[in-house]
Backbone and ligand atoms as CSV (ligand in chain L), in Angstrom:
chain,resi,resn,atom,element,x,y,z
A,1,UNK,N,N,0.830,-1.200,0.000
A,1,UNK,CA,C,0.000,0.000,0.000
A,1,UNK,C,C,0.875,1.265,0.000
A,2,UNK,N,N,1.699,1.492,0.881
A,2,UNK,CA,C,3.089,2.483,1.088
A,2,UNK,C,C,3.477,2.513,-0.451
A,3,UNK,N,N,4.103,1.503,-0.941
A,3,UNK,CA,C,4.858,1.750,-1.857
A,3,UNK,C,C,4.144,2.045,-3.102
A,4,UNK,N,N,2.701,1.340,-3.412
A,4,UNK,CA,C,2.083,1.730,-4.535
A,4,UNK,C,C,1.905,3.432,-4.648
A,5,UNK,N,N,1.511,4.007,-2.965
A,5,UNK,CA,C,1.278,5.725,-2.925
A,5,UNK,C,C,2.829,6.143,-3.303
A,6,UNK,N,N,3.871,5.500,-3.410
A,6,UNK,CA,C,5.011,6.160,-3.494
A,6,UNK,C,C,5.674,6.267,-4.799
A,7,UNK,N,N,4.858,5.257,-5.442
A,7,UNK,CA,C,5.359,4.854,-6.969
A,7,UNK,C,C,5.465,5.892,-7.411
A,8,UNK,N,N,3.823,6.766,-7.890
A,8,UNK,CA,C,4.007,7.965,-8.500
A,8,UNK,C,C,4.727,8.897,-8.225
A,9,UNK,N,N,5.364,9.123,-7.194
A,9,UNK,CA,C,6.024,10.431,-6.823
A,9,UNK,C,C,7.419,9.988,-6.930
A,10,UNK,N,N,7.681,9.252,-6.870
A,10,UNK,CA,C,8.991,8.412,-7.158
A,10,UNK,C,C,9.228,8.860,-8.890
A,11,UNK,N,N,8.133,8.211,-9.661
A,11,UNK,CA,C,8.167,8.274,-10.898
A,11,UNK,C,C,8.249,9.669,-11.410
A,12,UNK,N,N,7.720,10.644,-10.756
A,12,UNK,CA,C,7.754,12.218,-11.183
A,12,UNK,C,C,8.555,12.687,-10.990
A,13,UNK,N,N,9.234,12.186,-10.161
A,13,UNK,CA,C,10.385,12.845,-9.842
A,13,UNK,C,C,11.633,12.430,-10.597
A,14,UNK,N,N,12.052,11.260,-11.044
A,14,UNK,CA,C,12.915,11.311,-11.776
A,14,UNK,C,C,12.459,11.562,-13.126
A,15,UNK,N,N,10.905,11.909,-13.499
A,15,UNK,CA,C,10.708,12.489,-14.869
A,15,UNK,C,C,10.982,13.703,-14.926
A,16,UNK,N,N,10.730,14.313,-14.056
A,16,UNK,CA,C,11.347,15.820,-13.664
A,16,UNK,C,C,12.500,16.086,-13.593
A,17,UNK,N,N,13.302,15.447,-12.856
A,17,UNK,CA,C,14.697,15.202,-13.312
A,17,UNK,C,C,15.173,15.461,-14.657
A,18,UNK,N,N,14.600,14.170,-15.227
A,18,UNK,CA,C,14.892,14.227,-16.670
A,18,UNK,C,C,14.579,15.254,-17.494
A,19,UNK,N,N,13.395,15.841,-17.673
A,19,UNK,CA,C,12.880,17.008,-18.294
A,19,UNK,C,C,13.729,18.180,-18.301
A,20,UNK,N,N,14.085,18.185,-16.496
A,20,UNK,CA,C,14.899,19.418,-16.454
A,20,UNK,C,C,16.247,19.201,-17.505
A,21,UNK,N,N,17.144,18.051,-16.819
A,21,UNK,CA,C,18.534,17.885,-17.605
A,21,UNK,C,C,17.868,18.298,-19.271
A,22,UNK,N,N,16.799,17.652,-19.671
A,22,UNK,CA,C,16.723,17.514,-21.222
A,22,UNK,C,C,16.443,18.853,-21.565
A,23,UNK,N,N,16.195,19.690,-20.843
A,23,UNK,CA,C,15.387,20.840,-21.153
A,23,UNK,C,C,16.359,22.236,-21.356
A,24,UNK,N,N,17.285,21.712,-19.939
A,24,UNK,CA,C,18.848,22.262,-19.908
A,24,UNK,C,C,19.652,21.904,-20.870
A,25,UNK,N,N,19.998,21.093,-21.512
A,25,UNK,CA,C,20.519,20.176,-22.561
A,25,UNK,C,C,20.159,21.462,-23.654
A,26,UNK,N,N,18.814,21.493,-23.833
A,26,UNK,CA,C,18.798,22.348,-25.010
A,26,UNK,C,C,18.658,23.580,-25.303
A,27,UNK,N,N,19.048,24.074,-24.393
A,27,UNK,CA,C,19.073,25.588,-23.893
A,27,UNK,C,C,20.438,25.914,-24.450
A,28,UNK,N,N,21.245,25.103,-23.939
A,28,UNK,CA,C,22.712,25.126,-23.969
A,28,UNK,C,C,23.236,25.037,-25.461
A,29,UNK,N,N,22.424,23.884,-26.068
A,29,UNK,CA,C,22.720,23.664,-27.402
A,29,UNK,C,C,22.077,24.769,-28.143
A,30,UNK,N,N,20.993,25.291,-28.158
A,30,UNK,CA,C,20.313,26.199,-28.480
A,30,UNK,C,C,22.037,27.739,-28.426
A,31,UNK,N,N,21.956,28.294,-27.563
A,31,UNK,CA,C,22.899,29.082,-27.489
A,31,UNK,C,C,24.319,28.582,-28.123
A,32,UNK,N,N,24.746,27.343,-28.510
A,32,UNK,CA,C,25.840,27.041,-28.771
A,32,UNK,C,C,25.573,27.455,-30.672
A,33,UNK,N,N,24.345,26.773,-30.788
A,33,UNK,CA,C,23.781,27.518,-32.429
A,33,UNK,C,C,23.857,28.733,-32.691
A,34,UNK,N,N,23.748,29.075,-31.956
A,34,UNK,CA,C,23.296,30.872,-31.772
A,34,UNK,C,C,24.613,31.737,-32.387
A,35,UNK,N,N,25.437,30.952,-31.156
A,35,UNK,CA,C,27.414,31.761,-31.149
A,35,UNK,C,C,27.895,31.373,-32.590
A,36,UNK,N,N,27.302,30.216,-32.950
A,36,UNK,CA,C,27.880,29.432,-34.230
A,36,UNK,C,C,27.440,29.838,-35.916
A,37,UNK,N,N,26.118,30.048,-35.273
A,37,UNK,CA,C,25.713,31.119,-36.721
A,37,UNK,C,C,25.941,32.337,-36.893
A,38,UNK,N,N,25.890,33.161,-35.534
A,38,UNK,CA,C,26.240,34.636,-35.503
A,38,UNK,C,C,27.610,35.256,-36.945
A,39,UNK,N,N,28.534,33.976,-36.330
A,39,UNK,CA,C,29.675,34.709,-37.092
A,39,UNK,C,C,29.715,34.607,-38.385
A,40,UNK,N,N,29.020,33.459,-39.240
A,40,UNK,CA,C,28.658,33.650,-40.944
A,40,UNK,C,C,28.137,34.312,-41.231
A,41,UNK,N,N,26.944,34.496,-40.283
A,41,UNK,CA,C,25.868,35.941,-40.874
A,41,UNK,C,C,26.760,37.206,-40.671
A,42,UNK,N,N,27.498,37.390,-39.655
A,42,UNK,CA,C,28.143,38.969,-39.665
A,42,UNK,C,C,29.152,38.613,-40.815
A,43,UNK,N,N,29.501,38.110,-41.162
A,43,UNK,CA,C,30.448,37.663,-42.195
A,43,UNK,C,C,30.057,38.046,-43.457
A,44,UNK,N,N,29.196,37.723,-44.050
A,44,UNK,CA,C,27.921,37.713,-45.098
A,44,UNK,C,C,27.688,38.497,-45.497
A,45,UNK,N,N,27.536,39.877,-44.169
A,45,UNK,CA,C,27.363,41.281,-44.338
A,45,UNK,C,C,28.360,41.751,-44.929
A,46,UNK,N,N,29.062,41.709,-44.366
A,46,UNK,CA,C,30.427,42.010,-44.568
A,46,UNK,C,C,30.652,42.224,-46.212
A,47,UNK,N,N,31.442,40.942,-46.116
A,47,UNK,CA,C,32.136,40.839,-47.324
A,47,UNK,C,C,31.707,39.967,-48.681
A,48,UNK,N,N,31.079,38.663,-48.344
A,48,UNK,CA,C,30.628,37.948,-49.954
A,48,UNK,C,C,29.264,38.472,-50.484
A,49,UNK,N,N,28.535,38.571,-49.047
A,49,UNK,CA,C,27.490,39.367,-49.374
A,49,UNK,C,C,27.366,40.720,-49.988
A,50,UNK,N,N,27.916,41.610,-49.888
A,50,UNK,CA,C,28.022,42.918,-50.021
A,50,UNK,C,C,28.444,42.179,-51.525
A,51,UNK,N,N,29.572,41.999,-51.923
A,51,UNK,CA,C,29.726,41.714,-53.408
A,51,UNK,C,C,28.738,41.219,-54.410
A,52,UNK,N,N,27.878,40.406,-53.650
A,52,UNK,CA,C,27.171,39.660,-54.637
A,52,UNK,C,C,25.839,40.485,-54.880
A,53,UNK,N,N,25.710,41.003,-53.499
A,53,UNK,CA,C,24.294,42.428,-53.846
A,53,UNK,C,C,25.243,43.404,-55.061
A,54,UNK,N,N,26.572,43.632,-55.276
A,54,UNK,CA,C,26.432,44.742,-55.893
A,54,UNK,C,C,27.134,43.758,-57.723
A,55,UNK,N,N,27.380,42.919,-57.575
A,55,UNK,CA,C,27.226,42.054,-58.812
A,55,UNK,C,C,25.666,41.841,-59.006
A,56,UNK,N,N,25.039,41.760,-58.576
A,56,UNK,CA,C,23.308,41.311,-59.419
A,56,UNK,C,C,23.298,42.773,-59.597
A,57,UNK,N,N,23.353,43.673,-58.741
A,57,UNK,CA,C,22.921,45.098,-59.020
A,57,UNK,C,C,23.295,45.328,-60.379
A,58,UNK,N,N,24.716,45.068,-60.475
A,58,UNK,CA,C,25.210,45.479,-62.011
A,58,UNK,C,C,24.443,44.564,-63.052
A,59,UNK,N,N,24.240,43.166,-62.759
A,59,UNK,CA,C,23.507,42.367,-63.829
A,59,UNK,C,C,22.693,42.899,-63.912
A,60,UNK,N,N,22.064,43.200,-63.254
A,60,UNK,CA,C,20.323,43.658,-63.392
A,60,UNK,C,C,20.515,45.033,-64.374
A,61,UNK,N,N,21.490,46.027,-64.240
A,61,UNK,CA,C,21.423,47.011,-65.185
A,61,UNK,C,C,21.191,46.565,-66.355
A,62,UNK,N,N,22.537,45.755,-66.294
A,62,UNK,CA,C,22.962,45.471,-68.051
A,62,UNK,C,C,22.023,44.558,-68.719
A,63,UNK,N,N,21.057,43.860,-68.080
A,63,UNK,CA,C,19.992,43.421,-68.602
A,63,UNK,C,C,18.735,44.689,-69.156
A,64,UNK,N,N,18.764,45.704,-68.199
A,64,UNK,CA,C,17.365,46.354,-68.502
A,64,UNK,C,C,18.258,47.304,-69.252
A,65,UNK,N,N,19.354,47.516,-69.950
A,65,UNK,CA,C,20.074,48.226,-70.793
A,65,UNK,C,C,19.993,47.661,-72.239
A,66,UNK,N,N,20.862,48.230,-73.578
A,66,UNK,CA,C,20.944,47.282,-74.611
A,66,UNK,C,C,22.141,46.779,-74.835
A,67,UNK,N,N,22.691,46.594,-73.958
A,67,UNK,CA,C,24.707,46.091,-73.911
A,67,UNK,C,C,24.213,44.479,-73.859
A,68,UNK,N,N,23.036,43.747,-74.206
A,68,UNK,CA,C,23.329,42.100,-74.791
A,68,UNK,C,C,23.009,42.378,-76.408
A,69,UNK,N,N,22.328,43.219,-76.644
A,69,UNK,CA,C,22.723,43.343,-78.333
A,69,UNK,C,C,23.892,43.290,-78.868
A,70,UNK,N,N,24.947,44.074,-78.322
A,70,UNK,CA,C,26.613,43.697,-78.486
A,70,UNK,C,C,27.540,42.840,-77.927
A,71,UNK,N,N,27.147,42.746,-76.687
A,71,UNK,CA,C,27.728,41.738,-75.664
A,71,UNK,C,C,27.465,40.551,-75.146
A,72,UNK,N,N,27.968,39.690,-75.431
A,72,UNK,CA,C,27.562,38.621,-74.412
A,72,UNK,C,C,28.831,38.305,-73.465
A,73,UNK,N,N,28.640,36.967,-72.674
A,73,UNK,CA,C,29.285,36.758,-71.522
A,73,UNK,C,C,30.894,35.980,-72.002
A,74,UNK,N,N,30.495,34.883,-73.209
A,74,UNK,CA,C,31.373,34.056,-73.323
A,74,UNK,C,C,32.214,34.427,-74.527
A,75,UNK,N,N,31.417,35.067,-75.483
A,75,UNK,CA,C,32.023,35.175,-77.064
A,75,UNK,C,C,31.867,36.602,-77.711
A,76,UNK,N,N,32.681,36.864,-78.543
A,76,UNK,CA,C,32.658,38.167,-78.780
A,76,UNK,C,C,31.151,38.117,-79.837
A,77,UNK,N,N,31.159,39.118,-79.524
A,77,UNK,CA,C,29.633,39.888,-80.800
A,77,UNK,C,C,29.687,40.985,-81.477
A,78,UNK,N,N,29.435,42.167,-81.075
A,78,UNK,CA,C,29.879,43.255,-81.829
A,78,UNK,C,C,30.865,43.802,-81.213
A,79,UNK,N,N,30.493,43.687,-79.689
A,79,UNK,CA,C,31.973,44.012,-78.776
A,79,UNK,C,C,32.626,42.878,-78.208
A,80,UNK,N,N,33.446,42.639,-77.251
A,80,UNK,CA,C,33.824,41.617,-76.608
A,80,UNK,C,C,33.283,41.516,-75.612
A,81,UNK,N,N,33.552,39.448,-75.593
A,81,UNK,CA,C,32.813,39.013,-74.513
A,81,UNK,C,C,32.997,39.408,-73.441
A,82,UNK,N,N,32.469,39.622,-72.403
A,82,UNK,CA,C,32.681,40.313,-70.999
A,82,UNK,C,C,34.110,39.402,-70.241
A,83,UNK,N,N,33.703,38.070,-70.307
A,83,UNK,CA,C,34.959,37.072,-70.025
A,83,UNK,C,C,36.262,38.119,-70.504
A,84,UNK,N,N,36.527,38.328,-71.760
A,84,UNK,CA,C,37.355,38.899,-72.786
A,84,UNK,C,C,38.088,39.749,-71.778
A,85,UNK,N,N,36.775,40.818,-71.551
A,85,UNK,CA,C,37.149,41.984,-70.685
A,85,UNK,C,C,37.338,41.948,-69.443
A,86,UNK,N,N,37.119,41.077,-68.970
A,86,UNK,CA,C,37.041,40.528,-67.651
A,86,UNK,C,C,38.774,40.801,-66.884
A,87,UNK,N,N,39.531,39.572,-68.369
A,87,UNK,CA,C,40.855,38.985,-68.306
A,87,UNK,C,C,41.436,40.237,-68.854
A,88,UNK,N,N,41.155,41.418,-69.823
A,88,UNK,CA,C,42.484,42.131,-69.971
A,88,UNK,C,C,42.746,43.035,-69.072
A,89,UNK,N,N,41.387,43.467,-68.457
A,89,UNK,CA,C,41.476,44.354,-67.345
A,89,UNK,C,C,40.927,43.927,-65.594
A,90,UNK,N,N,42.311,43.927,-64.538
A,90,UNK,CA,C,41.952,44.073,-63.530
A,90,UNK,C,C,41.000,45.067,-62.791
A,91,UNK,N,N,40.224,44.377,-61.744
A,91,UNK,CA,C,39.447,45.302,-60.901
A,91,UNK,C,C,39.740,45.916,-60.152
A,92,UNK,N,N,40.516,47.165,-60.419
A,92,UNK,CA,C,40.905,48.087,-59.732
A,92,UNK,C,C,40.155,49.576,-59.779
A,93,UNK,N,N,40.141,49.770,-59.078
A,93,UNK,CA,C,39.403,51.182,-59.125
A,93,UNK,C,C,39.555,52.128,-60.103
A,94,UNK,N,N,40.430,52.139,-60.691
A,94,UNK,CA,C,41.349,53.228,-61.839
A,94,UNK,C,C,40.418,52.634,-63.001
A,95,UNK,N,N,40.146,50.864,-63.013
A,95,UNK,CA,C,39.902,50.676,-64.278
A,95,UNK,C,C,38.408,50.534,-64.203
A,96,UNK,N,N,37.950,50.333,-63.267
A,96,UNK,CA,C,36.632,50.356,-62.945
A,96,UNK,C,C,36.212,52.140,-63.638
A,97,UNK,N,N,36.519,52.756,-62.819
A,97,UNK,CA,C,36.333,54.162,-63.380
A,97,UNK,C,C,36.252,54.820,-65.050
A,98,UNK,N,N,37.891,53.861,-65.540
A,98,UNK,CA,C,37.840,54.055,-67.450
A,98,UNK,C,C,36.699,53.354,-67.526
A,99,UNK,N,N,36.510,52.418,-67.157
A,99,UNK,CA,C,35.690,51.421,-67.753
A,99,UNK,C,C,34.224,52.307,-67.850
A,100,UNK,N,N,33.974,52.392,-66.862
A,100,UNK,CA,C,32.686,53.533,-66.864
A,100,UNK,C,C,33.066,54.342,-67.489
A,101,UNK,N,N,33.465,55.196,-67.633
A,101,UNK,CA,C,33.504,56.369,-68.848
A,101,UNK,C,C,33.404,56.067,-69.716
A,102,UNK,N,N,34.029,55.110,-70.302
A,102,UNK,CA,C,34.136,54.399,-71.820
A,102,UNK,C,C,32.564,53.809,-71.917
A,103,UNK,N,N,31.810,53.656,-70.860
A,103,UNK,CA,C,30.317,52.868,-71.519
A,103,UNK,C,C,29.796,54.056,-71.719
A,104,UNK,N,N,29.866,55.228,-71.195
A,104,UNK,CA,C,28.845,56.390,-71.007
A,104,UNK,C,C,29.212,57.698,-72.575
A,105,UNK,N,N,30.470,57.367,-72.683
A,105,UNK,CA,C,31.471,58.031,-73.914
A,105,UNK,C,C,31.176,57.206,-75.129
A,106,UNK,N,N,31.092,55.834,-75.161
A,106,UNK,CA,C,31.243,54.677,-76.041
A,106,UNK,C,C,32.722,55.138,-77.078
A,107,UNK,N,N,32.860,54.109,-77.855
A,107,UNK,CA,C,34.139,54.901,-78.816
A,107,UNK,C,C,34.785,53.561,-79.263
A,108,UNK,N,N,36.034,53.222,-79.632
A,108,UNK,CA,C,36.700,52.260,-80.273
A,108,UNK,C,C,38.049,52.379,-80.028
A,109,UNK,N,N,38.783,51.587,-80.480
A,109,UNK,CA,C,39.838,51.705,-80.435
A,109,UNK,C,C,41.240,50.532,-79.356
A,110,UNK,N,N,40.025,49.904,-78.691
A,110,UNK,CA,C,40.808,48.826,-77.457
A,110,UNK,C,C,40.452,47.341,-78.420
A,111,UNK,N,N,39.438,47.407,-78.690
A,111,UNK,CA,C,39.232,46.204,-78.921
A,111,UNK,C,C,39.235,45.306,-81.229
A,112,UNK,N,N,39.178,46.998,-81.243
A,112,UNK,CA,C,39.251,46.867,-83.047
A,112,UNK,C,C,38.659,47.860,-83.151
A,113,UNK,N,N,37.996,48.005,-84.459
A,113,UNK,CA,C,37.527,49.592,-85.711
A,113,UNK,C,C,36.518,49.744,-85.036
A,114,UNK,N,N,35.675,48.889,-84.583
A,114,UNK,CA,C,34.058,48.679,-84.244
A,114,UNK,C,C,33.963,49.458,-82.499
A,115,UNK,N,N,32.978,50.313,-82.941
A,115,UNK,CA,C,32.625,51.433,-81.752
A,115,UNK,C,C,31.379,50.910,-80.809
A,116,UNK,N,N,31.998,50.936,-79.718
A,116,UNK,CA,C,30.428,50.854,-78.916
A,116,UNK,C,C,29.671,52.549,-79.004
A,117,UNK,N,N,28.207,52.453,-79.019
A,117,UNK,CA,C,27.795,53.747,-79.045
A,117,UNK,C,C,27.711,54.137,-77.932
A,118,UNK,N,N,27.770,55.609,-77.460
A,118,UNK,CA,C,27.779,56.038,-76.208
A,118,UNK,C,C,26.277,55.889,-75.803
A,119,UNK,N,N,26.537,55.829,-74.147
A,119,UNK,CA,C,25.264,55.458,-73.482
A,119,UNK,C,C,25.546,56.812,-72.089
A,120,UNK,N,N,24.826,57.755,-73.088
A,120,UNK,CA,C,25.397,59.318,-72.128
A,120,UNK,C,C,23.743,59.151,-71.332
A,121,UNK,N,N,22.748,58.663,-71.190
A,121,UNK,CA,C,21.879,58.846,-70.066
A,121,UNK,C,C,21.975,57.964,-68.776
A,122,UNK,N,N,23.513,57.180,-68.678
A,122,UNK,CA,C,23.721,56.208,-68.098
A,122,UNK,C,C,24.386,57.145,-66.873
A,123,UNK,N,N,23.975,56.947,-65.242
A,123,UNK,CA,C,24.743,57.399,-64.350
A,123,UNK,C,C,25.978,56.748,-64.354
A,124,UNK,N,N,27.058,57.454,-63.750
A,124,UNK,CA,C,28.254,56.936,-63.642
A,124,UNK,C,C,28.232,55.793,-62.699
A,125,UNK,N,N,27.336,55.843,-61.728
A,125,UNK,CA,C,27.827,54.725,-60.482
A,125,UNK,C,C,27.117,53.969,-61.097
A,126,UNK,N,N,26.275,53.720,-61.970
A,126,UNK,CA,C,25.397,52.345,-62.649
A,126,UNK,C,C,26.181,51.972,-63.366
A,127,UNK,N,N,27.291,52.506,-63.875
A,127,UNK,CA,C,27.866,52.222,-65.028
A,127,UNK,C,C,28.923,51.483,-64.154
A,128,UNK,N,N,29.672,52.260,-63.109
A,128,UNK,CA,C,30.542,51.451,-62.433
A,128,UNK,C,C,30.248,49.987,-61.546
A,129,UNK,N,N,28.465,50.165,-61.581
A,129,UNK,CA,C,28.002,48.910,-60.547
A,129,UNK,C,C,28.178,47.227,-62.061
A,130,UNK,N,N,28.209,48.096,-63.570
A,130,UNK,CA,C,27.939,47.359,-64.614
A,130,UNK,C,C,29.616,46.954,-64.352
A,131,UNK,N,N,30.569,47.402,-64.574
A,131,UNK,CA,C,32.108,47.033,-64.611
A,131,UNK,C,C,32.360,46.239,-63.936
A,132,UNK,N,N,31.917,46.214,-62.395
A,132,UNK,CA,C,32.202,45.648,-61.816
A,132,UNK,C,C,31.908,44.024,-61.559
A,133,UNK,N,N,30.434,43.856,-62.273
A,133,UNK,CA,C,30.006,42.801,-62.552
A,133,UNK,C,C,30.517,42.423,-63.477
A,134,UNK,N,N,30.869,42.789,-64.756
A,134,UNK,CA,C,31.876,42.433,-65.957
A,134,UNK,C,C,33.374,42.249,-65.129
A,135,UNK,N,N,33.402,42.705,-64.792
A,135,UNK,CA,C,35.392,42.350,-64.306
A,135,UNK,C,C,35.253,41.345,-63.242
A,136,UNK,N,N,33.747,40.359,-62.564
A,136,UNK,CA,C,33.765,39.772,-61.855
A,136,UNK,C,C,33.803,38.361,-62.500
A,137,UNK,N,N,33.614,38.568,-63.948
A,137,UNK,CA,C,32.701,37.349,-64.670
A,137,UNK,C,C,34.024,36.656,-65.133
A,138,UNK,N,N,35.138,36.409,-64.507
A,138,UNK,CA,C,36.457,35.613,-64.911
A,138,UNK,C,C,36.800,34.513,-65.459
L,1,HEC,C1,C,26.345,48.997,-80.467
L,1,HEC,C2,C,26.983,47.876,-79.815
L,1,HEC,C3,C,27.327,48.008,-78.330
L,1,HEC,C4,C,26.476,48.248,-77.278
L,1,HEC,C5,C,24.986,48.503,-77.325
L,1,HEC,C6,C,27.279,48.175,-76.079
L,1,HEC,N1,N,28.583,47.926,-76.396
L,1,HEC,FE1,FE,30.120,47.729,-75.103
L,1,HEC,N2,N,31.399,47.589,-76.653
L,1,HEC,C7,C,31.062,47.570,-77.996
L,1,HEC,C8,C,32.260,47.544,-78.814
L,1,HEC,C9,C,32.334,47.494,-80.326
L,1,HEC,C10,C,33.347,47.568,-77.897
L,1,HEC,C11,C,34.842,47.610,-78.209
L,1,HEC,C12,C,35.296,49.062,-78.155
L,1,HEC,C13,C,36.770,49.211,-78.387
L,1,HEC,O1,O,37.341,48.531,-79.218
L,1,HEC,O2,O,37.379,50.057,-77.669
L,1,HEC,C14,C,32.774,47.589,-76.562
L,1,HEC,C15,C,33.511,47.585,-75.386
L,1,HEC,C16,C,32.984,47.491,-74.129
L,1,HEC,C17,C,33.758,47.397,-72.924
L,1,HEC,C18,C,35.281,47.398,-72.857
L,1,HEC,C19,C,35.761,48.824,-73.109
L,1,HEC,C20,C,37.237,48.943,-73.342
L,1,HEC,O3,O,37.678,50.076,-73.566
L,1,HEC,O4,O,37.970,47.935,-73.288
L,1,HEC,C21,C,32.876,47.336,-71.882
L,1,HEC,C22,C,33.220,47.241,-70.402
L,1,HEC,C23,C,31.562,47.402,-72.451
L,1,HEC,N3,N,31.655,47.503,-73.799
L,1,HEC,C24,C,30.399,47.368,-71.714
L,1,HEC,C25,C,29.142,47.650,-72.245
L,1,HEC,C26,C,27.955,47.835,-71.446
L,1,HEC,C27,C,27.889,47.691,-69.945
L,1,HEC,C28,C,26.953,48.123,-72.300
L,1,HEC,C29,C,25.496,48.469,-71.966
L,1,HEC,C30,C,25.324,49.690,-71.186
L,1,HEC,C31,C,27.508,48.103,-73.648
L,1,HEC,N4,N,28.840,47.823,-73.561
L,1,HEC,C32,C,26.788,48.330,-74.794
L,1,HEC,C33,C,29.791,47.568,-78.498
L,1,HEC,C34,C,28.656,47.830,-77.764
């Protein structure tokens, strides 16, 4: 009789036990996720992320522009392939900059006789967000 009234409380109690440890268990693990993702996401911001927002930015121009009538990615067309341009010119700021002028100026003379036409309603920093996606495409 004693022991049957004691069963249950016996039994709750090491379920309680358990609950707690299990409950603690994942609190702990919970926060160990936490510390562990924190640093890719600040990461993300940072640096691959930030690039890749401002590479689509530039794709996205040169799509709603007419630079695939002359250009494509892999092979030359009327101008050279972006690859092309990719490899003769590093991404450096200096060339990032010609590079923009030269879309907004258009003209000839780097690549053969054949002129790109100027694209003078083009802002400069759209033009530089376009270079930069071209000098990314390696
Ligand atoms: C009418 C055809 C045409 C259009 C449209 C055109 N391009 Fe070009 N592009 C050319 C030609 C031709 C060249 C090669 C010029 C040269 O030999 O200096 C060129 C060269 C380039 C170069 C390399 C410039 C250099 O001096 O090496 C870049 C970068 C470029 N184009 C980007 C663009 C972008 C971005 C657009 C859209 C805003 C665009 N082009 C639209 C024909 C075009």
């Amino acid at each position: 009789m004693r022991m049957r009234f004691l069963a249950p409380v016996v039994m709750s109690v090491v379920l309680l036990a358990s609950c707690g440890g299990g409950s603690e268990n994942k609190t702990e693990k919970k926060e160990e996720s936490a510390a562990t993702s924190e640093t890719p996401v600040d990461n993300s911001m940072v640096t691959p992320g930030a690039a890749e927002a401002a590479a689509s930015k530039g794709a996205a121009l040169i799509e709603q522009k007419d630079c695939k009538t002359c250009h494509k990615p892999d092979t030359k067309l009327i101008g050279p392939g972006y690859k092309e341009v990719a490899q003769k010119y590093e991404a450096t700021d200096a060339n990032i900059d010609k590079l923009a002028d030269k879309i907004i100026a258009g003209g000839s003379g780097n690549w053969g006789e054949v002129a790109m036409t100027p694209h003078a309603d083009l802002a400069k920093d759209d033009a530089k967000e376009m270079v930069k996606y071209i000098l990314s495409l390696k």
